[in-house]
N, C-alpha and C positions, 0 to 999 in steps of 0.2 A: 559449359557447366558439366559437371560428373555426376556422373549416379553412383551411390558405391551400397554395395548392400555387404550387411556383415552379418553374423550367426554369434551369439551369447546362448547360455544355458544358466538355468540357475538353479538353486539349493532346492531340494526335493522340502517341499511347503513353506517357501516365499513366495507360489503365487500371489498371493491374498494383497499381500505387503508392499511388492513389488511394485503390482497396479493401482493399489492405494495413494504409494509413493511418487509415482508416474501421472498423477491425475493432474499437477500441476508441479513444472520444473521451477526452480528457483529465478527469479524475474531477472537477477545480475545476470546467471547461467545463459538466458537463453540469448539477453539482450548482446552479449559476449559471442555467442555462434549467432547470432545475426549478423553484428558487426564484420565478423572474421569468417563470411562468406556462404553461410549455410541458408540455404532459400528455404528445404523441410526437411524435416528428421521422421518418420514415422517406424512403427514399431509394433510389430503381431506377435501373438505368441500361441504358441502348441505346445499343450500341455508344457511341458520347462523349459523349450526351446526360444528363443526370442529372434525374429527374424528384423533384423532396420535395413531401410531405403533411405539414405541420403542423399539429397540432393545441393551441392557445392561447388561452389566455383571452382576448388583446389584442394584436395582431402588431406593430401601433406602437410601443406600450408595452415590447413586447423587444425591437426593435432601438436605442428610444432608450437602455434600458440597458445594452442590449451594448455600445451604442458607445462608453461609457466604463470597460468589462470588459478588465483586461491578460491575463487567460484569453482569451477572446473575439479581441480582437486578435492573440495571438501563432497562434491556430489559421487566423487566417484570413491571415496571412502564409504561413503552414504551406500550407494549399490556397489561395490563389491563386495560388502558382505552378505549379498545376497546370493551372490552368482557362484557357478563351481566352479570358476578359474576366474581370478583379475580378466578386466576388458585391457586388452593390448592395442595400445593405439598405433603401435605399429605396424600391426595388420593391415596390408591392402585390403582385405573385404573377399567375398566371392566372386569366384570364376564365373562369367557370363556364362553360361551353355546356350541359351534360344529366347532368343525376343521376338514377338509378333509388332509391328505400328502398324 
């Protein structure tokens, strides 16, 4: 399994909306990243910054199926206009620097 942690930012006062919208993912969406490898998704945020921790089988692997998901795409229509940049699912995620286990 992979951990992939990635970095969003979003529009200067869609926190409110953001996490309103976040309070529950659409039931197809999730059932969809369950299927196709996702064990959890979690998600912090500081001040506009959004920090996620994935956790998946295959990270490539889910976003080449998302990106033919019309669940997957209507959500990310849905929050990208929140964020200051499109989420790039091409992004491997960030660099490890230091893990403690």
């Amino acid at each position: 399994m992979q951990r992939v942690a990635l970095h969003t930012r979003l529009r200067p006062g869609a926190e409110e909306v953001y996490e309103a919208e976040h309070a529950v993912i659409p039931a197809d969406l999730e059932a969809e990243m369950r299927e196709y490898g996702v064990h959890s998704w979690r998600i912090w945020r500081a001040g506009l910054d959004l920090f996620h921790l994935v956790e998946v089988d295959d990270y490539a692997e889910l976003q080449r199926r998302l990106g033919g998901s019309a669940a997957n795409q209507a959500w990310q229509r849905q929050m990208n206009r929140l964020l200051d940049a499109d989420f790039d699912p091409g992004a491997g995620g960030l660099g490890l620097v230091w893990e403690m286990t």
